[in-house]
N, C-alpha and C positions, 0 to 999 in steps of 0.2 A: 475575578470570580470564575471557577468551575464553569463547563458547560453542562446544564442540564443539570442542576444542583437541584430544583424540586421534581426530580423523577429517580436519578440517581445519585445512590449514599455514599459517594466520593468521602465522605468523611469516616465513615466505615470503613473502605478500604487504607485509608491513610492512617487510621486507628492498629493496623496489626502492623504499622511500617514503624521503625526508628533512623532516621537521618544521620549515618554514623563519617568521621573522617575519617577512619581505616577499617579495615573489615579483615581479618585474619584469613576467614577461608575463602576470599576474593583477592589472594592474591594483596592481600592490605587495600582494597581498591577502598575509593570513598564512594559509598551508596547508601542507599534504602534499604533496612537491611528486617528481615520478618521479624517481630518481637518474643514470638513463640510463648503469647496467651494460652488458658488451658481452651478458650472459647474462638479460637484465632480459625478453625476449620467453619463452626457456623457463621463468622461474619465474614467468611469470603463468599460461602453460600446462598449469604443472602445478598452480597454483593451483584454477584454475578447472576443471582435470578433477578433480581430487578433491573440490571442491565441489558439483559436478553427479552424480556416482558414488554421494558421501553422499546425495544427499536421492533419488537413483534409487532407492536399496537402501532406502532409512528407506520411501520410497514402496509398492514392492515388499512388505517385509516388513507394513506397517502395511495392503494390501488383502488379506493373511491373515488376518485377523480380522475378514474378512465371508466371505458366503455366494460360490460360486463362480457358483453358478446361480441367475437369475431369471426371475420368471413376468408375462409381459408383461399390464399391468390393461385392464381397462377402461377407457372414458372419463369415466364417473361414478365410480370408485372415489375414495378419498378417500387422497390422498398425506401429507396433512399433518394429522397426527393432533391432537385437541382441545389436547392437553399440550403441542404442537409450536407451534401457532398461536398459544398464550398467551404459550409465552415468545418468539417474536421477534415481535411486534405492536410493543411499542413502537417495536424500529427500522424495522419496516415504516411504523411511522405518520412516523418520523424523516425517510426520504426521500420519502413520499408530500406532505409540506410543498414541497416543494422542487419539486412537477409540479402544482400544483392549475389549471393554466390549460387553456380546454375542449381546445385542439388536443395537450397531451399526455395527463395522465390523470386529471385532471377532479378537483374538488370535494372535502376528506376531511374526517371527522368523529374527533372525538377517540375512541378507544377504548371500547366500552361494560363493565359493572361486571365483566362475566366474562369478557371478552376474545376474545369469539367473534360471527362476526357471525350475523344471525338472517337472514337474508335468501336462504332456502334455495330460492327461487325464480326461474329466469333470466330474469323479466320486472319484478323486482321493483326499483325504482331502488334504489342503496347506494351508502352514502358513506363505509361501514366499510374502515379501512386495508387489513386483509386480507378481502376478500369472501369470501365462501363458495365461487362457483365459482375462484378462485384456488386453493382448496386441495384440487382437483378434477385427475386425470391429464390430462386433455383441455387444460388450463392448460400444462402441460409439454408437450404436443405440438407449440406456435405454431412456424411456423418461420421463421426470418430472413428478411428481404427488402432486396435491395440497393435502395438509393433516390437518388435525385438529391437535390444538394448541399440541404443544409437541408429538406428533406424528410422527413428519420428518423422522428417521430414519423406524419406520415400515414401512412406504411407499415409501421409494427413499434410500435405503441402496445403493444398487446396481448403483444405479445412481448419487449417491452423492459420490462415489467411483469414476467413471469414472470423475465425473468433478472436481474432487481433482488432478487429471491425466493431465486434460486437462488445470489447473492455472499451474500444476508443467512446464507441456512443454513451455508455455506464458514465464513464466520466465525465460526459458534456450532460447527463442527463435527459437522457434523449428517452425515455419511459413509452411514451406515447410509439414508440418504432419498434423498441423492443418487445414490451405485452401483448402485441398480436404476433408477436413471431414466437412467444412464448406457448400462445394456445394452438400453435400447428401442430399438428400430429411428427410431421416428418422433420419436425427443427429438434436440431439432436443437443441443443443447451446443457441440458442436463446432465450430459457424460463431459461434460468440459467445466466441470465442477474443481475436480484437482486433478492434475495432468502433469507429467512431465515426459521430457524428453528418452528419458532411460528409466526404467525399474527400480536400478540403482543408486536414481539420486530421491532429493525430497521433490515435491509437486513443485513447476517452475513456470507454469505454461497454461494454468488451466484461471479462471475469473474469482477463483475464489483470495487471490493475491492481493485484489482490489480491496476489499472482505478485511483481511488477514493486517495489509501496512496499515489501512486506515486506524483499525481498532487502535494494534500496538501504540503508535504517535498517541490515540487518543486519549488511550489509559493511564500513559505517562505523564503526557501533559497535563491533563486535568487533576493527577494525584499530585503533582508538584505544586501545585498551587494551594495545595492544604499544608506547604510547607517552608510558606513566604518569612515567615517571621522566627523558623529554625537558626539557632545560633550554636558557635560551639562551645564543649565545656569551658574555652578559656576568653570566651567572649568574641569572637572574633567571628565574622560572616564569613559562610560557605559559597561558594562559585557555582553555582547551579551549573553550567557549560563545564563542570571537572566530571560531576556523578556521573558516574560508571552505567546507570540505567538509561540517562539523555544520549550520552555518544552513542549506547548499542543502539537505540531506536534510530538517531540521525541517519547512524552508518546501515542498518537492517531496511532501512526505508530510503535508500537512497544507490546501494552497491548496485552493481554491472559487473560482467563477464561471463562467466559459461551459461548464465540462466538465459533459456529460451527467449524471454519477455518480459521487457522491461517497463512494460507500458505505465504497470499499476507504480512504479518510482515516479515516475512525471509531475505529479503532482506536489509530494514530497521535495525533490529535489530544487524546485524552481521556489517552496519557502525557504528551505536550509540555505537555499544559493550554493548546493555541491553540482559539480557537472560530469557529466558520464565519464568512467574513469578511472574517478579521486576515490574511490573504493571499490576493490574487488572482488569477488567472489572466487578465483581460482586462483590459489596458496596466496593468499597475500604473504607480502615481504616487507620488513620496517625500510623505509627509506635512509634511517639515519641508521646505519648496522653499528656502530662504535654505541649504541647505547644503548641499542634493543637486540642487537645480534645473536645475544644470550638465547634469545626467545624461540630462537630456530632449533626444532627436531634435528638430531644428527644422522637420520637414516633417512630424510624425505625432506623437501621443500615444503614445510609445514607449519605452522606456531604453536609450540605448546599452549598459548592462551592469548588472546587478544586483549593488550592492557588496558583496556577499558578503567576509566578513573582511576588513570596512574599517572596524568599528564593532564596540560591545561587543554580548552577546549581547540585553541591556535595550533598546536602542536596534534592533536587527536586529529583536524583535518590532514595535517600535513603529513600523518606516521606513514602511506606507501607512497606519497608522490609531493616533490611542493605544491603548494595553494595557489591557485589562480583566484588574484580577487574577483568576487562577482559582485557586480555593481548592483545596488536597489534601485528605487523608484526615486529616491531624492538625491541619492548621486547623479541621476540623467537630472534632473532638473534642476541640479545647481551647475552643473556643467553649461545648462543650456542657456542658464542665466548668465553665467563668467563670459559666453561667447556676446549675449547679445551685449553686455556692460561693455564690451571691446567695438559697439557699435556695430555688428550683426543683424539684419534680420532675424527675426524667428522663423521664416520659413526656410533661411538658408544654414541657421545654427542648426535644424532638424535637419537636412539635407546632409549635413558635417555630422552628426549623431550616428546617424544613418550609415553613411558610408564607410563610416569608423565600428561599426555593429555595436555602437554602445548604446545600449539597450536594460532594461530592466532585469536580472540573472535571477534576484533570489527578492521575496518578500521581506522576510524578516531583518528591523535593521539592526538589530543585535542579535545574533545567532548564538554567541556566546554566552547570552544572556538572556535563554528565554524568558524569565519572568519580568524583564525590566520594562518597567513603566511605557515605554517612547515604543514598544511588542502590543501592547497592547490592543490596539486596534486589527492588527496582521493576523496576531493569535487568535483571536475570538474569530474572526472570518474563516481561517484556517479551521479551529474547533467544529466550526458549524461544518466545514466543509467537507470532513471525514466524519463524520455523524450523517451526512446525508449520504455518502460514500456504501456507509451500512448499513442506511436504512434502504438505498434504493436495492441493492443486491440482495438483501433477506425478502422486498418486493418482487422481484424476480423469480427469486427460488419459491417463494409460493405460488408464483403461478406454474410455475415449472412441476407443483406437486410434490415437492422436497420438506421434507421433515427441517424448517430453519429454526426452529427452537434447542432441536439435538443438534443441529452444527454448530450453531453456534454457540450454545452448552461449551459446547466442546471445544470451540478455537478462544472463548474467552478463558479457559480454566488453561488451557494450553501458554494462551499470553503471559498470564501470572504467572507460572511456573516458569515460563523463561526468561521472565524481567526480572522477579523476585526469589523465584530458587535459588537455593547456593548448594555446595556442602555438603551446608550441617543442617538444610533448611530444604527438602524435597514436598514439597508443597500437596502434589497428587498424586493418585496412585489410579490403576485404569483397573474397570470392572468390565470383564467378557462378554459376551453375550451368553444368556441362560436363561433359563422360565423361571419366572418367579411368582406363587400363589397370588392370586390378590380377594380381598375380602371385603367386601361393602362398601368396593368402590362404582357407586353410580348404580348402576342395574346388575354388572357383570362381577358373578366370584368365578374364581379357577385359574387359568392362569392367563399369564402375558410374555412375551418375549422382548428382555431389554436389551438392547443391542451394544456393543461396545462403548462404552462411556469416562468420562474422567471425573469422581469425585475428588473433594478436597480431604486431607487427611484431618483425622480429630485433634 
């Protein structure tokens, strides 16, 4: 079942979709392909407002359960309490790997035995993931700075530091740390909405990514399950891990390379079981060139189209790099069984586990198969888990004072069009900002000012 089926009309949306195995203007790809209803623009419309209405209210309700008022700290106060710093260190140490060059954020050392660094001194060198004054308010006070193209890190080291801090606590749900740092005046949150490294590229770097992967997975995943018992004209069942819509989200929620930050992946990546890598963001290349080669631009290292549902889902992992299996949670545990059946301790078959880094990689124990029964459980935990994703960040942005009903208007009407657009099938069209009369709404006629928006088309 859907997540959230009595709040939202998952069946509405899966109503304007047809489940096709070739699609002409994708390329033949096999997907979801829009029906092009005369009524197909109002039942996105109302899709997408009751999507938006759900996680405003879930948002609303959920900043009930903090304090209404805060007392603005000091600069030396201490934001991030000892028990806080312990447990996200290791992802802090996770993306601190990924910046050790001097002109971003310099040099890191593995975690030390208690997970706190000692280095309570601002002259003191450290190379501890989370420094001491990081978890200092004066850290949360940096404020953004606009910089010329490739330039980011000269100008917002320090600040692009702290908001790598501030998606890591998003993730662990750390609400209670973030909503009084929301109501300071001089915590500059809000401009670290969408960000990127260059001008030139799309936002790569700012918290709205968090926002952004969760929905996609979520939308996907949930409309797919209004599509369990799709067969095709000639009787025969469809591969859910081929459609052209599931690979782009795995792969869109999961790539690495030139993007600033990777953090909002993390979560995504350890269900799908892809590891940093296995898809890239700067020119991918098919790995098997004798049968994708074609694909390649002849003036640039570039793909004319990424074959999304052109290939099975084994082969879609492997198109830039081979597949490193990643083992689940019952692979370690049948592993750990085969040691001890050989007469093993359990404490020493975990010691062998251990020292072998064989570990739990990915949730899902068919990837290939999301809808398959034995998913079940991962999925629904998963679903919840990017529903809370975006209901805490639309929590945030309102206390931040952010218009989250127009962003996210806007990043849900965006998803659609980039899951389901084709073609022959352009789903939205943007409305500018302009005054527009208004007449016997509420108390006020005359006008309003709408600000750049995506309707869906009629």
């Amino acid at each position: 079942m859907a997540h959230q089926t009595h709040n939202i009309p998952w069946t509405i949306l899966a109503s304007t979709l047809k489940l096709k195995r070739t699609n002409p203007c994708q390329h033949d790809a096999q997907n979801l392909h829009v029906r092009r209803a005369p009524d197909q623009g109002k039942k996105l419309t109302y899709f997408t407002n009751a999507l938006v209405r759900n996680a405003v209210d879930h948002a609303r309700c959920d900043r009930e359960k903090y304090s209404k008022q805060f007392v603005s700290p000091s600069d030396d106060t201490i934001v991030l309490a000892d028990d806080i710093a312990r447990k996200i260190e290791a992802t802090v140490y996770r993306w601190r790997l990924d910046h050790q060059s001097a002109s971003e954020l310099g040099p890191v050392e593995m975690p030390h035995g208690n997970g706190l660094c000692p280095h309570k001194e601002k002259t003191a060198a450290c190379k501890c993931p989370l420094p001491f004054k990081e978890r200092q308010m004066c850290a949360f006070r940096r404020r953004y700075t606009e910089s010329p193209c490739w330039m980011f890190f000269e100008c917002n080291d320090d600040g692009f530091f702290n908001i790598e801090v501030m998606k890591t606590l998003i993730l662990y749900g750390e609400l209670d740390i973030i909503l009084p740092l929301c109501a300071d005046p001089r915590v500059d949150l809000k401009s670290w909405w969408e960000v990127s490294v260059c001008g030139c590229v799309e936002p790569d770097v700012g918290w709205d990514a968090i926002c952004r992967l969760a929905l996609e997975a979520y939308i996907v995943l949930n409309v797919m399950h209004c599509f369990q018992s799709t067969w095709d004209d000639d009787g025969s069942s469809i591969e859910y891990g081929c459609i052209k819509v599931y690979q782009q989200i795995v792969r869109n929620c999961t790539t690495s390379g030139w993007s600033a930050s990777d953090i909002a992946t993390y979560p995504h990546r350890q269900f799908f079981g892809i590891q940093k890598g296995q898809f890239t963001t700067n020119y991918p290349e098919p790995y098997d060139k004798a049968r994708w080669g074609h694909l390649r631009s002849a003036r640039c290292s570039t793909l004319q189209y990424y074959p999304y549902g052109l290939m099975s889902f084994n082969e879609f992992r492997a198109f830039e790099k081979p597949f490193e299996y990643q083992a689940c949670a019952n692979d370690v545990s049948h592993v750990r069984w085969a040691l001890c059946q050989k007469g093993l301790p359990v404490e020493l078959s975990n010691c062998i586990l251990e020292m072998a880094s064989y570990t739990a990689q990915r949730r899902l124990p068919f990837p290939e198969e999301p809808l398959h029964p034995v998913n079940r459980h991962e999925l629904d935990k998963y679903l919840k888990y990017c529903w809370q994703l975006i209901v805490r960040c639309t929590t945030i942005g309102q206390a931040l004072g952010m218009d989250m009903e127009h962003l996210l208007d806007n990043m849900v009407k965006k998803c659609i069009q980039n899951l389901f657009g084709c073609a022959c099938a352009k789903l939205c069209e943007e409305i500018s900002d302009r005054q527009e009369e208004t007449h016997g709404e509420g108390n006020n006629d005359g006008e309003r000012t709408i600000r750049g928006r995506l309707v869906f088309k009629k």
